[in-house]
C-alpha positions in Angstrom: -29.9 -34.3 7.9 -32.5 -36.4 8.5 -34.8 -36.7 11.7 -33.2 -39.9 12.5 -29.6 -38.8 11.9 -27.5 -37.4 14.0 -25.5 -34.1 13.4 -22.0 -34.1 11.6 -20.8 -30.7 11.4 -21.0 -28.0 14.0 -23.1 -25.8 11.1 -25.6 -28.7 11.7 -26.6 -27.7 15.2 -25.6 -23.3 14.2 -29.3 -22.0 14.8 -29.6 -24.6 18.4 -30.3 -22.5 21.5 -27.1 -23.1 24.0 -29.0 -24.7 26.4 -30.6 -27.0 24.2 -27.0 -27.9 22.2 -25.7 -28.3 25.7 -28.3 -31.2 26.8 -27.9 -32.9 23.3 -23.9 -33.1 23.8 -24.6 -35.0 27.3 -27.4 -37.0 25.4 -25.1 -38.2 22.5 -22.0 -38.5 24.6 -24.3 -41.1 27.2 -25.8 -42.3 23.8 -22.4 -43.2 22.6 -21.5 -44.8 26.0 -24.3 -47.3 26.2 -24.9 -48.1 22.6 -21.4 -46.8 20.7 -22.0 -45.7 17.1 -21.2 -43.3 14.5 -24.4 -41.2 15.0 -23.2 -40.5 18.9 -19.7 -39.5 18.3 -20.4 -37.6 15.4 -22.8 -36.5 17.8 -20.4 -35.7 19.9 -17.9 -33.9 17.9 -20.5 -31.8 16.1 -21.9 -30.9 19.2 -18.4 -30.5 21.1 -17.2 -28.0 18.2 -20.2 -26.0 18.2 -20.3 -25.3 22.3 -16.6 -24.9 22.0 -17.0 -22.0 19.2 -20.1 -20.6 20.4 -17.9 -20.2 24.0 -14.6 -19.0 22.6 -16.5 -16.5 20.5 -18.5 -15.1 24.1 -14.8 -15.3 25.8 -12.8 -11.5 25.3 -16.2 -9.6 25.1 -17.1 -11.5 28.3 -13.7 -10.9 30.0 -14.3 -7.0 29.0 -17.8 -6.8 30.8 -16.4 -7.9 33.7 -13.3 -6.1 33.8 -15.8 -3.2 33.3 -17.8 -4.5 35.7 -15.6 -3.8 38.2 -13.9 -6.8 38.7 -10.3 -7.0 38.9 -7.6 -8.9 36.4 -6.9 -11.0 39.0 -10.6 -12.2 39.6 -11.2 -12.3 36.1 -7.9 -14.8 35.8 -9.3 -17.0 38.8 -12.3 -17.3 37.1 -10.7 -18.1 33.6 -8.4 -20.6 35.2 -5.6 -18.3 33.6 -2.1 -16.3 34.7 -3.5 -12.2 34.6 -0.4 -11.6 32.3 -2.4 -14.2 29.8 -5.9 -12.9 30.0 -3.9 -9.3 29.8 -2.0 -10.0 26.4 -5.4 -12.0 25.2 -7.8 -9.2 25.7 -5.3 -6.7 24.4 -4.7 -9.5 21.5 -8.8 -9.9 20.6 -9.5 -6.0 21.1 -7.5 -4.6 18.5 -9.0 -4.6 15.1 -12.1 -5.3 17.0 -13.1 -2.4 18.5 -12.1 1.5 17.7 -9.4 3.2 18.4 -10.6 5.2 21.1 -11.9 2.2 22.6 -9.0 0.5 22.5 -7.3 3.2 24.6 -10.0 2.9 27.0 -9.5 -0.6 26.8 -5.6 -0.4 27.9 -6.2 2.0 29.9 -8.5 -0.2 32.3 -5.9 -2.9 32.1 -2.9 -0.4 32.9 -5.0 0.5 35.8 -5.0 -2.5 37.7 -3.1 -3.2 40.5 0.2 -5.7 40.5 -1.4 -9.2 38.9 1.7 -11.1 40.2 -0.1 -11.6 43.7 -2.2 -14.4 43.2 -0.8 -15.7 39.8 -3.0 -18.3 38.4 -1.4 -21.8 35.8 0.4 -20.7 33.4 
């Protein structure tokens, strides 16, 4: 890639800081906007892809610190945007093969501790 060029591929923009992928997303996205071109919504897409992994990746071991945090499935969900049931079955889903056995435990254990979820149910 060359100064001028744009990136193409999410590996383009790997070792960019968050903050500093997040403002060249906005930048090609209004670049695309005002001028239109292949560099912007390659631009775009490569940049798109890479926040998207970089925030999927940060998502179940997230979820956990909160949940060990102290906050409740049903917070967690509310923030999420997600039915407790779902974020539930997804951290169960992500933790195991992750994480030991014995953590694991301690991971369904904190879930199996939380109150009824079908309170304040969340999209589904």
């Amino acid at each position: 890639m060359t100064p001028t060029d744009g990136p193409t591929r999410p590996d383009d923009v790997a070792d960019v800081p968050l903050r500093v992928l997040a403002g060249t997303y906005a930048d090609n996205m209004l670049g695309w906007h005002l001028f239109g071109g292949k560099r912007y919504t390659l631009g775009v897409l490569a940049d798109g892809a890479a926040l998207t992994q970089r925030i999927d990746a940060d998502r179940w071991p997230t979820t956990l610190a909160a949940l060990t945090e102290g906050a409740t499935l049903d917070e967690v969900a509310a923030a999420m945007v997600e039915h407790p049931e779902d974020v539930r079955i997804g951290l169960i889903m992500w933790a195991r093969g992750r994480v030991s056995d014995t953590r694991f435990e301690e991971i369904v254990s904190l879930l199996d501790g939380e109150d009824d979820t079908s309170s304040e149910p969340g999209p589904r």
